[in-house]
C-alpha positions as CSV (number, residue, x, y, z in Angstrom):
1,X,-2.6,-6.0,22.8
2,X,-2.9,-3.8,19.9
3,X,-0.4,-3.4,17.1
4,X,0.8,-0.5,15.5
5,X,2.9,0.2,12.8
6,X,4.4,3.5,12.0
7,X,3.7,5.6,9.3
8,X,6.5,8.2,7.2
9,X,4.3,10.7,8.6
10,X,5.8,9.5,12.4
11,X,1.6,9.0,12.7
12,X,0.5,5.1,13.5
13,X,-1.9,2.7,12.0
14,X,-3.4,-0.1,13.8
15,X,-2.4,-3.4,12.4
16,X,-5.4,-6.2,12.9
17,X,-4.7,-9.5,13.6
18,X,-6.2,-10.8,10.0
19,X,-5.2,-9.6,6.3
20,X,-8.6,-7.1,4.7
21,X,-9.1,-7.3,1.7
22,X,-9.5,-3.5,0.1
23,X,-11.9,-3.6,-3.1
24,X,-12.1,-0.5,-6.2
25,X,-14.6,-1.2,-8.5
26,X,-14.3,0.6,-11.8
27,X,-14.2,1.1,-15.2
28,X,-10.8,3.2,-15.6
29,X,-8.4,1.5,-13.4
30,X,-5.5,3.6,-14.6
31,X,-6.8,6.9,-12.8
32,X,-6.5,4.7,-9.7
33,X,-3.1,5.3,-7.7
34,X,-2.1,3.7,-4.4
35,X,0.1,4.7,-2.0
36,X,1.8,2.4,0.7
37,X,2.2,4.9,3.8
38,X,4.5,3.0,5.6
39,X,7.0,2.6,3.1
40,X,5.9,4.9,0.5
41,X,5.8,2.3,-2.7
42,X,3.6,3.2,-5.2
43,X,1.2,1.9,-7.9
44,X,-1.0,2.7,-10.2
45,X,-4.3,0.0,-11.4
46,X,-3.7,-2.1,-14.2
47,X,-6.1,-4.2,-16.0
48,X,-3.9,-7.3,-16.7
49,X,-2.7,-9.1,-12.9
50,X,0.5,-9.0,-12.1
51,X,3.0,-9.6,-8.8
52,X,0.9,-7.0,-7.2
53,X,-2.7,-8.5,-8.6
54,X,-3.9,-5.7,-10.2
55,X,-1.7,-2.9,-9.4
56,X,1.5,-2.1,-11.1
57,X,4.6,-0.4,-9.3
58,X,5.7,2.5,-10.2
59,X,7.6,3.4,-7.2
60,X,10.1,1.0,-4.9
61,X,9.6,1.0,-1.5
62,X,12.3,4.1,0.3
63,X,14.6,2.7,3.0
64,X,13.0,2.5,6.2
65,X,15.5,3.5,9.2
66,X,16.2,0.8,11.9
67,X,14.1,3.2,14.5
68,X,10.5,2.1,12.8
């Protein structure tokens, strides 16, 4: 059985079974933004680790309804 989650879009992602790690390699990790599509947190890359490794928020997660 396949999982899905649903995107802010309304589109789905498939959700696997085991965490993937996702790897940037570079030299300017500031130019670098992420964006969670589910719940639409953001960060940018940061060279120092933090609570998010090596991302720093810069946007909190928006209120997902009770219909996702």
């Amino acid at each position: 059985m396949t999982a899905w989650r649903t995107l802010l879009t309304g589109a789905k992602a498939q959700e696997f079974p085991e965490a993937i790690d996702l790897t940037i390699h570079t030299k300017c990790p500031a130019k670098w933004k992420l964006i969670d599509m589910e719940t639409g947190a953001e960060y940018v890359g940061s060279p120092e680790p933090n609570l998010y490794g090596k991302w720093k928020r810069i946007k909190e997660p928006e209120e997902i309804s009770a219909e996702n």
